[in-house]
N, C-alpha and C positions, 0 to 999 in steps of 0.2 A: 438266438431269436429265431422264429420259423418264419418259412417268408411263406404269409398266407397266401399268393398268386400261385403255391407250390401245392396247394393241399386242395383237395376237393372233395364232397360229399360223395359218397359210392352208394349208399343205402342208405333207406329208413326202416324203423320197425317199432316193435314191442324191445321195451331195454333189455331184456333176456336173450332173447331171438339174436340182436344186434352182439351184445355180446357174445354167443354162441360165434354168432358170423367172422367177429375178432380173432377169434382164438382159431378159426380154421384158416385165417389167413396167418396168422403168426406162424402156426407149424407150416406152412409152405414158406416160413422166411421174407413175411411181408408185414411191417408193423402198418397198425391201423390207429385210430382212438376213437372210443363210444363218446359221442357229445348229445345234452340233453338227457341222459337218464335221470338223474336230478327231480326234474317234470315229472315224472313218473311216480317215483316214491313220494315227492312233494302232494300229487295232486292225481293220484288214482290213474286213471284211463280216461280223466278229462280231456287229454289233450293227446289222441290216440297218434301212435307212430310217432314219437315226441323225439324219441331217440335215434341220432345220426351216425354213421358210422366214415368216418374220415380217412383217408389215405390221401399219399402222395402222388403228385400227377403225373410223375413214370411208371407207377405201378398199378394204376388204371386198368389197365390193360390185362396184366399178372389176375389184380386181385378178381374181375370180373371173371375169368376164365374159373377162377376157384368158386366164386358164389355160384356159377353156374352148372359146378358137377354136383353143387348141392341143393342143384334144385329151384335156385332161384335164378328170374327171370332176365335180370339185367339191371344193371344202375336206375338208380329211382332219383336221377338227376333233370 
């Protein structure tokens, strides 16, 4: 079971974007998961930035350093 006090939001986005962002943490050795893309394919760009991207909260730190050599600003927490 995951203990959800363990996990936290890192980013939002576009569910493509968010996935791209997943996958750049994975090859640094850091799992993440896309929540909410769903919203997206369900219901267009209703409900913009619908999609979240989740990691572990020791790896906060890690994965922010990786979103940020690509460009992006910092957790959207």
């Amino acid at each position: 079971m995951i203990d959800n006090d363990n996990i936290v939001m890192l980013a939002s986005g576009e569910t493509v974007q968010v996935e791209l962002w997943r996958v750049a943490l994975a090859e640094e050795g850091l799992d993440g998961r896309v929540v909410g893309g769903a919203l997206d394919a369900g219901l267009g760009t209703a409900i913009p930035h619908s999609a979240e991207l989740w990691v572990r909260r020791c790896d906060v730190e890690r994965a922010t350093a990786v979103l940020r050599g690509m460009g992006i600003e910092g957790p959207s927490t």
